[in-house]
C-alpha positions, 0 to 999 in steps of 0.5 A: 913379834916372835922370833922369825928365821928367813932361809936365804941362798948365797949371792954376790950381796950376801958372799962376804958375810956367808966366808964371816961366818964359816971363818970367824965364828969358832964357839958353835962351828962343827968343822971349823972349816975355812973357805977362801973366796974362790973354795967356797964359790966353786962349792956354791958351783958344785950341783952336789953341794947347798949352801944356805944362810940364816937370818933372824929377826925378833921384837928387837929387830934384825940381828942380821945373818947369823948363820949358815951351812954347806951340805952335800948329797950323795946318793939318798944320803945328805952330809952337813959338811959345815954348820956354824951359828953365831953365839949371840944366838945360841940358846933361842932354839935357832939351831933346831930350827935349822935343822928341822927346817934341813931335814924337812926338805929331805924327808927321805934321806939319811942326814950324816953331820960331820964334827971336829973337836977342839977345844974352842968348840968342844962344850956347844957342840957336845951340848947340842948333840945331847939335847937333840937328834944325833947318834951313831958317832964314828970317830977317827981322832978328832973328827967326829961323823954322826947320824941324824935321827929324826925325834920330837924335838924338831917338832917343837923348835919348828913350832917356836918359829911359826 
């Protein structure tokens, strides 16, 4: 079996491992951002915001929910607020695929992705925004804002899960 990424929305089964991941993984986590229960729920409220979670599967088995971002649209522009990907999962193209997987489903909006540095997180995310689609960094100390523009490298991580 290849690998295989399922997209699943926030639910009451689901919750609990959606604040794990926004508040425990540190090394591929662009804002760092941490929810309380109530926070996040009143996003997963909010009609302006989506939030969606990533589980994958290989010929090993399920490795489970191993990742998940918050976006929010404003007008013809899509703000990835939180992105964060278990480390365990680096590496296998699952981050691309993500994002292919984000910007397909708005085709025609500007993809802004919010980052701040730090020490813990500094190395993936730099790496990964070499590697694929970002540009035109505004920075403000250490939060980091870049544009997303869509290339061939999308197209490549999608077809690694088809």
């Amino acid at each position: 079996m290849r690998q295989k990424i399922s997209k699943k929305n926030v639910n009451s089964a689901n919750f609990d491992r959606a604040l794990q991941i926004f508040n425990k993984t540190n090394q591929f986590n662009f804002s760092l951002n941490r929810y309380s229960s109530k926070t996040l729920l009143e996003k997963l409220r909010n009609k302006k915001y989506f939030i969606k979670l990533f589980e994958l599967k290989d010929k090993f088995g399920s490795h489970g929910l191993i990742g998940a971002y918050i976006c929010k649209i404003e007008k013809n522009n899509v703000v990835i607020e939180d992105f964060a990907l278990s480390c365990r999962v680096l590496s296998r193209f699952v981050e691309d695929y993500i994002m292919y997987d984000l910007l397909s489903n708005f085709p025609k909006n500007i993809f802004y992705i919010n980052y701040v540095k730090t020490i813990k997180n500094d190395k993936l995310i730099k790496e990964f925004l070499k590697k694929t689609f970002f540009v035109n960094e505004k920075n403000k100390k250490n939060f980091y804002q870049y544009q997303i523009i869509k290339n061939k490298e999308l197209i490549y991580a999608n077809q690694i899960f088809r």
